[in-house]
PAZAPA-4460 file (N, C-alpha, C; in steps of 0.05 Angstrom, whole numbers, plus 32768, in hexadecimal, padded with zeros to 4 digits):
% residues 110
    n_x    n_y    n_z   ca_x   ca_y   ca_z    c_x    c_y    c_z   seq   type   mol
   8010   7FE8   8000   8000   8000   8000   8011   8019   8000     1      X     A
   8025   801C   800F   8033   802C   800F   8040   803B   7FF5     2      X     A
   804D   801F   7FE4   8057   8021   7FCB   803C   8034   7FB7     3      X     A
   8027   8025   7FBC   8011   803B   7FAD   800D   8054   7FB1     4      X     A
   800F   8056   7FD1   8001   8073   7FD8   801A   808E   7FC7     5      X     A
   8039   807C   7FDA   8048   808B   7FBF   804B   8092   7FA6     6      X     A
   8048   807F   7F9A   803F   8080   7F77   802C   8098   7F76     7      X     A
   8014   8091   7F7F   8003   80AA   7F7E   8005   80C3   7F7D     8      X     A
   8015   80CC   7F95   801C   80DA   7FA2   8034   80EC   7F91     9      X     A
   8048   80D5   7F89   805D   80DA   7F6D   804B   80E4   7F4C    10      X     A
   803A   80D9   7F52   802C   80E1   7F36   801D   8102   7F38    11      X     A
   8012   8105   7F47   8006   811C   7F4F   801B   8131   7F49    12      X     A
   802F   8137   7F55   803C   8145   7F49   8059   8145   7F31    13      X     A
   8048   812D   7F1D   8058   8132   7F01   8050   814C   7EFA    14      X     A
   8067   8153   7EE5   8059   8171   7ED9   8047   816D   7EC6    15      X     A
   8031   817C   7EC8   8013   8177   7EB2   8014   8176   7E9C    16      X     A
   8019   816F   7E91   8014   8169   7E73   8009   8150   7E6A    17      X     A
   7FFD   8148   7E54   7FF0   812D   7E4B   7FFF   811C   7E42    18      X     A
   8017   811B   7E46   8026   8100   7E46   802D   80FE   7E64    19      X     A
   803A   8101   7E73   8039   8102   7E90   8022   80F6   7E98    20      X     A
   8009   8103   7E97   7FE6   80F6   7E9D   7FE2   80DD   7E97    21      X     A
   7FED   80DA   7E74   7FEE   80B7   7E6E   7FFB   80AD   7E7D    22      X     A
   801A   80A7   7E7E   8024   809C   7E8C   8031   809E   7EA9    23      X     A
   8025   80B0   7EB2   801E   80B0   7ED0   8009   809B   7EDA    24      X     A
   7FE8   80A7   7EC3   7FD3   8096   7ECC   7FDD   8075   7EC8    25      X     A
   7FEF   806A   7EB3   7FF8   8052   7EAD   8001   804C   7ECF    26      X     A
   8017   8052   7ED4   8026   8056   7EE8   8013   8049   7F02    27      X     A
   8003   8064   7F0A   7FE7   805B   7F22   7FDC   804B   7F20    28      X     A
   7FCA   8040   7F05   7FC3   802D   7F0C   7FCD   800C   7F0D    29      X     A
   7FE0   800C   7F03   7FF8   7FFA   7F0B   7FFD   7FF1   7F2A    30      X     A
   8004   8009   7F35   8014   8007   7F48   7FF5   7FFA   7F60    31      X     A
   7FDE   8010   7F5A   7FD1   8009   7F6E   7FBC   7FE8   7F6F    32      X     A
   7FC0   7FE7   7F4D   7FB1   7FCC   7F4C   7FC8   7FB6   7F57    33      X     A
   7FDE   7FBB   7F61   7FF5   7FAD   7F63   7FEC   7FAE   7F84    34      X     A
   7FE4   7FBF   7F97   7FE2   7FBC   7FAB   7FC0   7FB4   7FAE    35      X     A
   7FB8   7FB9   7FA0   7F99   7FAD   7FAC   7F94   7F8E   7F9F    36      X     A
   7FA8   7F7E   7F8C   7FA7   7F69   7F88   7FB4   7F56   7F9B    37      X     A
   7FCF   7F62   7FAA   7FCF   7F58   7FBE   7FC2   7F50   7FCF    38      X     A
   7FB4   7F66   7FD8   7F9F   7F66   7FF3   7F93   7F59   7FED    39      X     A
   7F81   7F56   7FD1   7F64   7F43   7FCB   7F78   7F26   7FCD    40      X     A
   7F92   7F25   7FC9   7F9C   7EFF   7FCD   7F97   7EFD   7FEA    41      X     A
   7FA0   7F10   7FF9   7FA4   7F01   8013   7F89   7F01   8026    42      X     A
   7F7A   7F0A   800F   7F51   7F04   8022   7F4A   7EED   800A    43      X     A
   7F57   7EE6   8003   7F62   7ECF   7FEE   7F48   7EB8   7FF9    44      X     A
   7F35   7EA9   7FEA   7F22   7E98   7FF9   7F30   7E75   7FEA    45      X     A
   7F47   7E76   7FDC   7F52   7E62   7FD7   7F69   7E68   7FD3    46      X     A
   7F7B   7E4F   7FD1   7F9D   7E4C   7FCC   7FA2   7E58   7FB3    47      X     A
   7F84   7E50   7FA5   7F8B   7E51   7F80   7F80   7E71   7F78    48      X     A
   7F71   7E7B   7F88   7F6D   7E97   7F8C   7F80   7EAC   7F8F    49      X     A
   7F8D   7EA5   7FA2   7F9F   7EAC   7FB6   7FB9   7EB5   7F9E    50      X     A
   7FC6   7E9C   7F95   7FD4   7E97   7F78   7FCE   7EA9   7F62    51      X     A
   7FB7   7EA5   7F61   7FAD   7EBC   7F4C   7FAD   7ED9   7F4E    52      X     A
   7FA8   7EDD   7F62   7FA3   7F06   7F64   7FC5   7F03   7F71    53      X     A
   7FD3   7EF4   7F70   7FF2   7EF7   7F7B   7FFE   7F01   7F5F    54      X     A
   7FFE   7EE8   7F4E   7FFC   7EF4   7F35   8004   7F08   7F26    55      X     A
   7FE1   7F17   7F27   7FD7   7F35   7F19   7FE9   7F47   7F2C    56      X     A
   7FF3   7F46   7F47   7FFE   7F54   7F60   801D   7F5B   7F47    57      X     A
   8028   7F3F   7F45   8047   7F3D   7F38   804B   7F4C   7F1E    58      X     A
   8031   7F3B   7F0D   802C   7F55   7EEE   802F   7F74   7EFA    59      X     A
   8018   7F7A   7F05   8018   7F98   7F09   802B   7FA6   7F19    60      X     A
   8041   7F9A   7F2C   8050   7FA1   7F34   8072   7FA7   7F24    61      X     A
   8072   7F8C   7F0A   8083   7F9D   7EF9   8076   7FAB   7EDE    62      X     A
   8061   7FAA   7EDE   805A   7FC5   7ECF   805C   7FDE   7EDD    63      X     A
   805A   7FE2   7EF6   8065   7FF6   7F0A   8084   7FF5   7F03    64      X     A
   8097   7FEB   7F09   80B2   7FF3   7EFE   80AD   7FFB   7EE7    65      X     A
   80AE   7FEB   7ED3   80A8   7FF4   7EB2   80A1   8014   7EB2    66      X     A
   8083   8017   7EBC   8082   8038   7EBE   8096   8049   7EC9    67      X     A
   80A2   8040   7EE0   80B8   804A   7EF1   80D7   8055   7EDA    68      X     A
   80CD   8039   7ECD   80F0   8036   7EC2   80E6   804D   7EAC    69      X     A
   80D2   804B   7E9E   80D6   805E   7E80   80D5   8081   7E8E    70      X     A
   80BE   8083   7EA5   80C3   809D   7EA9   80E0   80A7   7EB2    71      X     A
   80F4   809A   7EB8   810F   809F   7EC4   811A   80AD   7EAF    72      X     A
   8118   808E   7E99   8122   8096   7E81   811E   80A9   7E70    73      X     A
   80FB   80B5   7E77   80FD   80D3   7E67   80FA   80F6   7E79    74      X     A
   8101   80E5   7E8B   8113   80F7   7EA2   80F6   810B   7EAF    75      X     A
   80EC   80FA   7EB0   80D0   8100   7EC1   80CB   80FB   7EDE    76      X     A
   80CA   810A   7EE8   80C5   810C   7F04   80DB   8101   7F19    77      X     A
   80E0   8108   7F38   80F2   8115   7F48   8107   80F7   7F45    78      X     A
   811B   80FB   7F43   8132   80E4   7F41   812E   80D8   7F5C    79      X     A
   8130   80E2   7F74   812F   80D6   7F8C   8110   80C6   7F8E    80      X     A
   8104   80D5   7F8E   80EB   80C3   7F91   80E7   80A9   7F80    81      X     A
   80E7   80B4   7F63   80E2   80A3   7F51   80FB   8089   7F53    82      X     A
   8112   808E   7F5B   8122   8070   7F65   811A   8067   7F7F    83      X     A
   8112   8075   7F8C   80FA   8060   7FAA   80EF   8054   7F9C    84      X     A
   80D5   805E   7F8F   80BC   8054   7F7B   80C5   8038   7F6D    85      X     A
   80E2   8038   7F5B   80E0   8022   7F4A   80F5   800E   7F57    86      X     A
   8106   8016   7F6A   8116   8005   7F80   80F6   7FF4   7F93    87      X     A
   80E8   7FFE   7F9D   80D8   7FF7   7FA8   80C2   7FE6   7F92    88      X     A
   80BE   7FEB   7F78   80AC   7FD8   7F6D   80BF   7FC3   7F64    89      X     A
   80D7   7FC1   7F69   80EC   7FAC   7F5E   80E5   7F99   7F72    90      X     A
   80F1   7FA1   7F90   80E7   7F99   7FA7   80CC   7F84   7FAD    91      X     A
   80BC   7F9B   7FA1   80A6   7F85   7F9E   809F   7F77   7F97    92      X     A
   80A7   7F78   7F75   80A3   7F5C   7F60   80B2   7F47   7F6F    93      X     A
   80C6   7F4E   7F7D   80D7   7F38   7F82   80D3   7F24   7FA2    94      X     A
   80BA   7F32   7FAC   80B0   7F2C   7FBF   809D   7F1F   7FBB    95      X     A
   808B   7F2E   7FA9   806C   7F1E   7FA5   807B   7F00   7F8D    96      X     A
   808C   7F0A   7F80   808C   7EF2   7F6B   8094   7EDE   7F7B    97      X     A
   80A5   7EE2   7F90   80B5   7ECE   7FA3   8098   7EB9   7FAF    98      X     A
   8091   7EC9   7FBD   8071   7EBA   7FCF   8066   7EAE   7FB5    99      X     A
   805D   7EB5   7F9D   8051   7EA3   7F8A   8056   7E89   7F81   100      X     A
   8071   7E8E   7F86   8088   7E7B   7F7F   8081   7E61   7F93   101      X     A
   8084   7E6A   7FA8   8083   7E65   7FC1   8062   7E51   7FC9   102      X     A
   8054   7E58   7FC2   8036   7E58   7FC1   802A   7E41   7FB4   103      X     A
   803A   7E49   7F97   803B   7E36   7F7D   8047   7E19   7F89   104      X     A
   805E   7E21   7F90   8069   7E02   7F92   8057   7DF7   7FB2   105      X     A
   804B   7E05   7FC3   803D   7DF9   7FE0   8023   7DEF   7FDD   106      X     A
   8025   7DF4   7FC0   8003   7DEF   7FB5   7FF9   7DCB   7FBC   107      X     A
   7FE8   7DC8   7FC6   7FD9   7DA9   7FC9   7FD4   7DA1   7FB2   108      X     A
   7FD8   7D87   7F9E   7FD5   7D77   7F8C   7FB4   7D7E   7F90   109      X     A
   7FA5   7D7A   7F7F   7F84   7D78   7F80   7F7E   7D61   7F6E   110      X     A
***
Protein backbone atom coordinates (compact mmCIF):
# COMPACT_ATOMS: atom_id res chain seq x y z
CA UNK A 1 0.00 0.00 0.00
CA UNK A 2 2.57 2.18 0.76
CA UNK A 3 4.36 1.66 -2.64
CA UNK A 4 0.84 2.96 -4.13
CA UNK A 5 0.03 5.75 -2.01
CA UNK A 6 3.62 6.97 -3.24
CA UNK A 7 3.16 6.38 -6.85
CA UNK A 8 0.13 8.50 -6.51
CA UNK A 9 1.40 10.92 -4.70
CA UNK A 10 4.65 10.91 -7.34
CA UNK A 11 2.20 11.26 -10.10
CA UNK A 12 0.32 14.21 -8.83
CA UNK A 13 3.01 16.24 -9.15
CA UNK A 14 4.39 15.32 -12.75
CA UNK A 15 4.43 18.43 -14.73
CA UNK A 16 0.97 18.75 -16.69
CA UNK A 17 1.02 18.05 -19.85
CA UNK A 18 -0.82 15.06 -21.86
CA UNK A 19 1.91 12.81 -22.10
CA UNK A 20 2.86 12.90 -18.41
CA UNK A 21 -1.28 12.29 -17.74
CA UNK A 22 -0.91 9.17 -20.12
CA UNK A 23 1.81 7.79 -18.61
CA UNK A 24 1.50 8.79 -15.18
CA UNK A 25 -2.26 7.51 -15.39
CA UNK A 26 -0.39 4.08 -16.95
CA UNK A 27 1.90 4.29 -14.02
CA UNK A 28 -1.27 4.57 -11.11
CA UNK A 29 -3.04 2.25 -12.22
CA UNK A 30 -0.39 -0.30 -12.27
CA UNK A 31 0.98 0.37 -9.22
CA UNK A 32 -2.35 0.47 -7.31
CA UNK A 33 -3.97 -2.59 -8.99
CA UNK A 34 -0.56 -4.14 -7.83
CA UNK A 35 -1.50 -3.38 -4.25
CA UNK A 36 -5.14 -4.14 -4.22
CA UNK A 37 -4.47 -7.55 -5.99
CA UNK A 38 -2.44 -8.39 -3.31
CA UNK A 39 -4.85 -7.70 -0.63
CA UNK A 40 -7.80 -9.46 -2.63
CA UNK A 41 -4.98 -12.87 -2.53
CA UNK A 42 -4.58 -12.73 0.96
CA UNK A 43 -8.74 -12.58 1.70
CA UNK A 44 -7.90 -15.24 -0.90
CA UNK A 45 -11.11 -18.02 -0.35
CA UNK A 46 -8.72 -20.68 -2.05
CA UNK A 47 -4.94 -21.82 -2.61
CA UNK A 48 -5.87 -21.55 -6.42
CA UNK A 49 -7.35 -18.06 -5.82
CA UNK A 50 -4.84 -17.02 -3.69
CA UNK A 51 -2.21 -18.03 -6.80
CA UNK A 52 -4.17 -16.22 -9.02
CA UNK A 53 -4.64 -12.50 -7.82
CA UNK A 54 -0.68 -13.24 -6.63
CA UNK A 55 -0.22 -13.38 -10.14
CA UNK A 56 -2.03 -10.16 -11.54
CA UNK A 57 -0.12 -8.58 -8.00
CA UNK A 58 3.53 -9.73 -10.01
CA UNK A 59 2.19 -8.55 -13.68
CA UNK A 60 1.21 -5.22 -12.33
CA UNK A 61 4.01 -4.75 -10.19
CA UNK A 62 6.53 -4.97 -13.16
CA UNK A 63 4.51 -2.97 -15.25
CA UNK A 64 5.06 -0.52 -12.29
CA UNK A 65 8.89 -0.63 -12.89
CA UNK A 66 8.41 -0.62 -16.68
CA UNK A 67 6.52 2.81 -16.12
CA UNK A 68 9.18 3.68 -13.56
CA UNK A 69 11.99 2.72 -15.90
CA UNK A 70 10.72 4.68 -19.18
CA UNK A 71 9.73 7.84 -17.15
CA UNK A 72 13.54 7.93 -15.81
CA UNK A 73 14.52 7.48 -19.14
CA UNK A 74 12.67 10.57 -20.43
CA UNK A 75 13.76 12.36 -17.50
CA UNK A 76 10.38 12.81 -15.96
CA UNK A 77 9.85 13.38 -12.58
CA UNK A 78 12.10 13.85 -9.21
CA UNK A 79 15.30 11.42 -9.53
CA UNK A 80 15.16 10.71 -5.81
CA UNK A 81 11.73 9.73 -5.55
CA UNK A 82 11.31 8.15 -8.76
CA UNK A 83 14.50 5.60 -7.76
CA UNK A 84 12.51 4.78 -4.31
CA UNK A 85 9.39 4.22 -6.63
CA UNK A 86 11.20 1.71 -9.09
CA UNK A 87 13.92 0.26 -6.41
CA UNK A 88 10.82 -0.44 -4.38
CA UNK A 89 8.58 -2.02 -7.36
CA UNK A 90 11.82 -4.18 -8.11
CA UNK A 91 11.57 -5.15 -4.44
CA UNK A 92 8.31 -6.14 -4.90
CA UNK A 93 8.16 -8.20 -8.01
CA UNK A 94 10.75 -9.99 -6.30
CA UNK A 95 8.78 -10.58 -3.25
CA UNK A 96 5.39 -11.30 -4.57
CA UNK A 97 6.99 -13.50 -7.44
CA UNK A 98 9.07 -15.30 -4.65
CA UNK A 99 5.63 -16.28 -2.45
CA UNK A 100 4.06 -17.43 -5.92
CA UNK A 101 6.80 -19.47 -6.45
CA UNK A 102 6.57 -20.54 -3.16
CA UNK A 103 2.69 -21.18 -3.14
CA UNK A 104 2.96 -22.92 -6.53
CA UNK A 105 5.24 -25.50 -5.48
CA UNK A 106 3.06 -25.93 -1.59
CA UNK A 107 0.14 -26.44 -3.77
CA UNK A 108 -1.96 -29.96 -2.75
CA UNK A 109 -2.13 -32.46 -5.78
CA UNK A 110 -6.18 -32.41 -6.40
Amino acid sequence: MKFAVRTVKFCQILPDNWINRRLGGQLVDAATSAAMNYRSATRGRSRAEFIAKLGIAVEEADESAGWLELLAQVGVGGREEGGWLLNEARELLAILGASQKTAKENRQPT
